[in-house]
C-alpha positions in Angstrom: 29.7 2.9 -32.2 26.0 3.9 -33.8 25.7 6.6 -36.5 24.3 9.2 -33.6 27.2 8.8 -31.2 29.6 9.3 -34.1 28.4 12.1 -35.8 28.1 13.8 -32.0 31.3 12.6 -31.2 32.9 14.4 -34.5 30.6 17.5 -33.9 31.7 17.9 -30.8 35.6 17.7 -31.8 34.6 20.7 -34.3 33.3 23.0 -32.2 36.0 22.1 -29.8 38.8 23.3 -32.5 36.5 26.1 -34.5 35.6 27.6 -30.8 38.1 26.7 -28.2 35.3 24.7 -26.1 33.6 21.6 -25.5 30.2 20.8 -25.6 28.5 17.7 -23.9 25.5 16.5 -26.2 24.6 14.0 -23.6 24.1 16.3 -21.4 22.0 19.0 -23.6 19.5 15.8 -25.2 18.7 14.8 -21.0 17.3 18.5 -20.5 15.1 19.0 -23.2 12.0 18.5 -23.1 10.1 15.6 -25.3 6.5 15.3 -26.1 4.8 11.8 -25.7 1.9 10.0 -24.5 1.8 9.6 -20.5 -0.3 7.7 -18.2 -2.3 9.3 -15.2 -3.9 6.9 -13.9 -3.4 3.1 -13.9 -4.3 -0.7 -12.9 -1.8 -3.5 -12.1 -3.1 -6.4 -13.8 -1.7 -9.2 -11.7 -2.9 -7.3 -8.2 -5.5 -5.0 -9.2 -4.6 -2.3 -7.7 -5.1 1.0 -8.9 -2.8 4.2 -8.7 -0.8 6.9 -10.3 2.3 7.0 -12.3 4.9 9.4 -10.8 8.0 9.2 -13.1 8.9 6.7 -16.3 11.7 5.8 -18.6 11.5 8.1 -21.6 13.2 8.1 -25.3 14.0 10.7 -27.6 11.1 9.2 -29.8 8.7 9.6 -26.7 8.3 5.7 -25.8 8.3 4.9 -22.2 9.0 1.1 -21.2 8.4 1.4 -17.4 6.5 3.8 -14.9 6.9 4.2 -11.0 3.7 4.3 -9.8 2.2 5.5 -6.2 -0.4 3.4 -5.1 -3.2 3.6 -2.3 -0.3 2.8 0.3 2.9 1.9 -1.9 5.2 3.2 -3.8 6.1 0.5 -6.9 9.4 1.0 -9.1 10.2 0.3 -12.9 6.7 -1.9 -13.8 6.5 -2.7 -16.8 4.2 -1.0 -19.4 2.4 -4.6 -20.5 1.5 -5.3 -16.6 -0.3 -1.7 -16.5 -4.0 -1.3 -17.6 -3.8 2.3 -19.0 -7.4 3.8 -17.8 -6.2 7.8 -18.1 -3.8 9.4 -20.7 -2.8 12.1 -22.2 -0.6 14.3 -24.4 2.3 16.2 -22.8 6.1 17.2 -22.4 8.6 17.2 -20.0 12.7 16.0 -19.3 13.0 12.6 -18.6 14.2 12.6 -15.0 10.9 14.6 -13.9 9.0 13.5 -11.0 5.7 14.1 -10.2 4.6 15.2 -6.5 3.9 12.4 -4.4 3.8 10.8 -0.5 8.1 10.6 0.3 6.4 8.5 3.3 5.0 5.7 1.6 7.6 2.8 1.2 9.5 2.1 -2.5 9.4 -1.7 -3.5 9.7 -3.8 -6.2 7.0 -5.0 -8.6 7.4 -8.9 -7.4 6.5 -7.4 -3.6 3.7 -5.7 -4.7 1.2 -8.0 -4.3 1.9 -8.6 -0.5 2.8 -5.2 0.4 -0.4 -4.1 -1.2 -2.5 -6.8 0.3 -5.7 -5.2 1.8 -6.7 -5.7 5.2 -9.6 -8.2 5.5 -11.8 -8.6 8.4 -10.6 -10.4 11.3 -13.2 -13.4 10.9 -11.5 -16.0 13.3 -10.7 -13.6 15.9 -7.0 -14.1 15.7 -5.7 -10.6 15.0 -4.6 -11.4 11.7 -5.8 -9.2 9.5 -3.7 -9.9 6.8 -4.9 -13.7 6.4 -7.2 -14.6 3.5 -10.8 -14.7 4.1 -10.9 -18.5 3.4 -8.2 -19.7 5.7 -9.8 -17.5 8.8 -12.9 -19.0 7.7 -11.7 -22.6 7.9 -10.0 -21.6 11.2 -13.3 -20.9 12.6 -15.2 -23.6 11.3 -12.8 -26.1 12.7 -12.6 -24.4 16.1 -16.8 -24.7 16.2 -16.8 -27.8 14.1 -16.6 -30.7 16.7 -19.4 -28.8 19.3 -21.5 -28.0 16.9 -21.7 -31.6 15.6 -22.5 -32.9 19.0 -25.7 -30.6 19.6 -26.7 -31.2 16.4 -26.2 -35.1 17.1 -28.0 -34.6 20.6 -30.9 -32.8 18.5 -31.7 -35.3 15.8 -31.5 -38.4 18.6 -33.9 -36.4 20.8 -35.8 -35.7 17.5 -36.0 -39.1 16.3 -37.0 -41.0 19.5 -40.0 -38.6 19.6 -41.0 -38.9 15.9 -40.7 -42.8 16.5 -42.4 -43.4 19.7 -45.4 -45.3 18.3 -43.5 -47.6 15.6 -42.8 -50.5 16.4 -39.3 -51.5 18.0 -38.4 -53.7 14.9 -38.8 -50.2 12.5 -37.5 -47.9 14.0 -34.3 -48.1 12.5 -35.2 -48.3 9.3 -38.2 -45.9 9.6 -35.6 -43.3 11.6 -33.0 -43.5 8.6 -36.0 -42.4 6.1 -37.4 -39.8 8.1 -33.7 -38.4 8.8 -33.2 -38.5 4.7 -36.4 -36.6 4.1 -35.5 -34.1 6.2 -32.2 -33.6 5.2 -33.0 -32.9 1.6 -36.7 -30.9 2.6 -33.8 -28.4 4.0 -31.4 -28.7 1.1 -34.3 -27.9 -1.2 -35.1 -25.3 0.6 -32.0 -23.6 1.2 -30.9 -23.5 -2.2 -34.0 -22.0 -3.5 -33.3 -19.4 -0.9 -29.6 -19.0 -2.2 -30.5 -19.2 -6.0 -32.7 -15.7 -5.2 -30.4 -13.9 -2.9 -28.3 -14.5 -5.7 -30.5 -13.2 -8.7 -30.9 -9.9 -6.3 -27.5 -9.1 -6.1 -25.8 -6.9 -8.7 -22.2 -8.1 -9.3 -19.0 -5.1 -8.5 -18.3 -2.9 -10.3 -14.9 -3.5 -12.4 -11.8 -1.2 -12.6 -12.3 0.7 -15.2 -16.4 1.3 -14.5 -14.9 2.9 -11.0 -12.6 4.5 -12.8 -15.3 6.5 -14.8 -17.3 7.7 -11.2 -16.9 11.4 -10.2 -19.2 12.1 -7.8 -17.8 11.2 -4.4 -21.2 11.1 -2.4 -22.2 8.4 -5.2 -18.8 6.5 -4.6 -19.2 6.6 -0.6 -22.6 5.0 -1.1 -21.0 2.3 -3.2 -18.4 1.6 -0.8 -20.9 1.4 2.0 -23.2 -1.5 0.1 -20.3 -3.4 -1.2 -19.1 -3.3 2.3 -22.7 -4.9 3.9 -22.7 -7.5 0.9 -19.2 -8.7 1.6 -20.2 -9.3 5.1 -23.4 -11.4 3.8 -21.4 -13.2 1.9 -18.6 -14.1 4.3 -22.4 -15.1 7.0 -23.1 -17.5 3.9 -19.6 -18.5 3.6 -19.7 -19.6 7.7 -22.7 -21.3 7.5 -23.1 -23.3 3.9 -18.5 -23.8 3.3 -19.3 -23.3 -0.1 -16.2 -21.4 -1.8 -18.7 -19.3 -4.2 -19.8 -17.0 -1.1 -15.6 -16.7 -0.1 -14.7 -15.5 -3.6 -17.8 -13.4 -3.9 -17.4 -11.8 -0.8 -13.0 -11.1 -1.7 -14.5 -9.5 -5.1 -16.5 -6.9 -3.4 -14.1 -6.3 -0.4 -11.8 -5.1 -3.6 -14.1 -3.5 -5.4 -14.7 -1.4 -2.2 -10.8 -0.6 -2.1 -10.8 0.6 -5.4 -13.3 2.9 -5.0 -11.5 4.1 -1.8 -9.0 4.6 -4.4 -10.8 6.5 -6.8 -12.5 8.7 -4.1 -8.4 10.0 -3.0 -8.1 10.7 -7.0 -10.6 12.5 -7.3 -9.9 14.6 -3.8 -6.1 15.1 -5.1 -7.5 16.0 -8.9 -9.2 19.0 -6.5 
């Protein structure tokens, strides 16, 4: 037995004999009130989701371990203090078994199914319906679906192509004169395209992190933002269709969450109202 429950324990024998009654200490320590440091406003490192803490663990000392945080559509229990991202604090007191107002509707889970009961929607690229599936894999979907016709008119282009470029060289050529041609174009268009990529992507300003959209409070301001990072995702994803190169997939799944956070930030600031 610790020093604290003993000397309570004896205290409360004392009164018992001096007084004729009991007292419970437990019971008097859990309704007091105890002044600490408490979180408004958080990020879950491992999703990156944003919300806002609606009760914690709480010590006499004032240190918390966990909070239960309401999220954007979820309701997460006992995360862990190191896998928050404080971005709003302050300075208050309270019992420790308060709980803040929040959406009873939204469902309670557990940290480990955070990240797929928090998953945002993503846009329904390969025209299954799943709108849950990751940008990439709805991507390849599509690409393989398209893949084999779209190699056969391009096939039936370059052959019509070629026999008209090589009508007036001689039969014993043509082969070898057709493969050059066919390599000059290929890279011409190579060349060309990535020049064109290289300064769409010197144009574009990267997303804003977490704690930047965390710092916004005008809400016509934040619309706009979701808006644009909205019409570059979609370029991206166009890009993503066309070249298969992963860098327009990933770029396009940072702004599509860059867009949800500030969807995020927007409902703060309407509740902070």
């Amino acid at each position: 037995m610790s020093t604290k429950k003993w000397k309570n324990k004896e205290l409360s024998e004392i009164l018992s004999k001096k007084f004729g009654f009991k007292m419970n200490l437990g019971a008097l320590n859990e309704s007091k009130e105890i002044t600490h440091m408490c979180a408004l406003h958080v990020t879950h490192k491992k999703s990156g989701k944003e919300g806002h803490p609606i009760a914690h663990t709480l010590t006499e000392s004032g240190d918390i371990s966990h909070y239960t945080v309401e999220f954007d559509d979820v309701i997460v229990e006992n995360i862990a203090v190191g896998d928050l991202k404080i971005l709003v604090q302050e300075e208050h007191h309270h019992k420790r078994d308060d709980v803040k107002d929040h959406d009873e509707k939204k469902p309670v889970v557990k940290e480990e199914e955070l990240d797929e009961a928090a998953k945002p929607d993503f846009p329904d690229v390969d025209g299954d319906g799943d709108r849950k599936e990751p940008i990439s894999k709805a991507q390849k979907d599509k690409k393989e679906k398209g893949s084999e016709k779209e190699d056969k008119e391009d096939d039936g282009e370059e052959k019509k192509e070629g026999s008209k470029d090589l009508s007036k060289v001689p039969p014993q050529l043509r082969k070898h004169v057709g493969k050059k041609m066919k390599e000059s174009r290929f890279y011409k268009l190579v060349k060309e395209e990535v020049l064109k990529q290289l300064e769409e992507v010197k144009k574009k300003d990267k997303p804003m992190n977490s704690a930047m959209i965390s710092r916004l409070k005008d809400p016509k301001k934040i619309k706009e933002l979701i808006d644009k990072y909205h019409k570059i995702a979609k370029e991206q994803e166009n890009l993503y269709d066309n070249k298969g190169d992963a860098y327009y997939d990933e770029t396009a799944e940072a702004y599509y969450r860059a867009a949800n956070n500030l969807k995020v930030q927007l409902r703060y600031l309407k509740e902070k109202k």
